[in-house]
Steps between C-alpha positions, in 0.01 A plus 500: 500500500461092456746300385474455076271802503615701206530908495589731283861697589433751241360510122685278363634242784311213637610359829369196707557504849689185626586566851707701691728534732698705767906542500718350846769758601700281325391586191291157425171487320314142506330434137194386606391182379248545243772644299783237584275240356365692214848600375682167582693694710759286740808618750780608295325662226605830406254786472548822390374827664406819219382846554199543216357837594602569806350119605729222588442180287614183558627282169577155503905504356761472476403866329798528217627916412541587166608855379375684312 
């Protein structure tokens, strides 16, 4: 798949591919850069990782808990 190629997950989710990249044995992804620039992202920033049906997606936070 190229890079800002958009596919459709299921029905009703749109994704665009943006990269990707492997884990270290540490534990350590690298965001690839295509996405650091689009997102303004820079060191220090905290992002959050979410399980959305049974995917792993990553959210810009801090991500604030409210209950319900």
């Amino acid at each position: 798949m190229k890079q800002g190629e958009k596919t459709e997950i299921e029905s009703s989710v749109e994704a665009i591919f943006r990269g990707q990249s492997k884990m270290t044995c540490r534990g350590q992804i690298t965001i690839p850069m295509e996405v650091r620039k689009k997102f303004n992202l820079r060191p220090g920033d905290c992002l959050c990782f979410l399980e959305v049906d049974g995917s792993i997606v990553l959210k810009l936070g801090p991500l604030i808990l409210t209950q319900q």
